[in-house]
N, C-alpha and C positions, 0 to 999 in steps of 0.2 A: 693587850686587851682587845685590839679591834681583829686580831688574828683569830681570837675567840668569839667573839663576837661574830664573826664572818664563819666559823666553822658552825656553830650553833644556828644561824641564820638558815645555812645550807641543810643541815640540818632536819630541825623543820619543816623546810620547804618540802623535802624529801617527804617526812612522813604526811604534811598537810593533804601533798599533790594526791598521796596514796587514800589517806583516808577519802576524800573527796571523788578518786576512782569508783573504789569502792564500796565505802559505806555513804556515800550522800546521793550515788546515781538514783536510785529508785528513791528517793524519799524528799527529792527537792523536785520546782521547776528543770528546764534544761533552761533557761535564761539564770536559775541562781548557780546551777554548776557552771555555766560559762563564765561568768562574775568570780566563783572559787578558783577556777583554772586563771584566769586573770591574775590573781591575787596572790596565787605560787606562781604564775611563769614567772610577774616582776620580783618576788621573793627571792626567788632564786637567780636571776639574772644579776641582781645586785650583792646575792652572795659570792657570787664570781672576781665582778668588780671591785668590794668588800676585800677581797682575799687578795688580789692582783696589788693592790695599795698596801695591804698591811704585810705584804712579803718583801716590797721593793722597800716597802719602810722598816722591816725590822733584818730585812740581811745587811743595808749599808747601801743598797743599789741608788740608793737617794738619800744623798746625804742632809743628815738630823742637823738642823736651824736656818737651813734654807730655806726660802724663800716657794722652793719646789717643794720641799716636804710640808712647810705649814698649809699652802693650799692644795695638795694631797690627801694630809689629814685632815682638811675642811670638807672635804668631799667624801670620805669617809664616813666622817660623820654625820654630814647630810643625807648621806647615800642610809644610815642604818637608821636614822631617826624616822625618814622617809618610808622607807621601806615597813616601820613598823605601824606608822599613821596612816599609809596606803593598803597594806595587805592588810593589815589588822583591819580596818571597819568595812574591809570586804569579806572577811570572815566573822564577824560577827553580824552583817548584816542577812548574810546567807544566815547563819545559823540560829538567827532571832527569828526567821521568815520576816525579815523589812519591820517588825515590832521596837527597833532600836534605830530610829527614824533619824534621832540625835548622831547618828556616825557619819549619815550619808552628808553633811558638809567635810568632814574628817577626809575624806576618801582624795578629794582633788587639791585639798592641802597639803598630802603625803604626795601626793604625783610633784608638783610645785618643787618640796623640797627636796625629793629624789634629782629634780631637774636642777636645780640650785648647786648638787654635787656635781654633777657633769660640766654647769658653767663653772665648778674650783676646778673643773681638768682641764678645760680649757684657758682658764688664765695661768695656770702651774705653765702649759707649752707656752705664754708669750714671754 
């Protein structure tokens, strides 16, 4: 699931970054395209890391009820839930013109628990 998840994320990322090139350069601020590019680089950065976790977890490269694989897959998880509460109310906040005012607390909540998977990768190494 998180192999799909992490393809579909990349994905995404891919078409958002494009649309954002170029259908939103003439029709936003340049402060709300630099907020959209914000919102696909991390998008897509943690589709990477997304993928990197769910390939070492579904070839056997880290073996299933360890201690290594459960906070792996913690960070996984945090990494995609993150990922969709941080780029998401950047793309909606862009694409409301700031009228979906209710996202802008959402945005550093999704940063937090993007950061939250990096601390399950850091405790998987000790």
């Amino acid at each position: 699931m998180m192999l799909a998840a992490a393809g579909l994320i990349g994905f995404t990322g891919v078409g958002l970054g494009a649309f954002g090139a170029h259908g939103l350069r003439n029709r936003v601020s340049e402060d709300r395209l630099a907020a959209w590019q914000t919102g696909v680089h991390y998008q897509l950065l943690h589709a990477v890391a997304l993928l990197s976790t769910s390939l070492a977890l579904k070839s056997g490269a880290v073996k299933a009820g360890t201690k290594l694989a459960t906070r792996m897959q913690l960070a996984s998880k945090l990494w995609l839930a993150g990922t969709l509460l941080f780029s998401g109310s950047i793309y909606g906040l862009v694409l409301s013109e700031g009228q979906w005012k209710f996202l802008g607390p959402v945005t550093p909540i999704g940063g937090t628990v993007m950061m939250g998977g990096w601390l399950a990768v850091v405790a998987a190494a000790l």
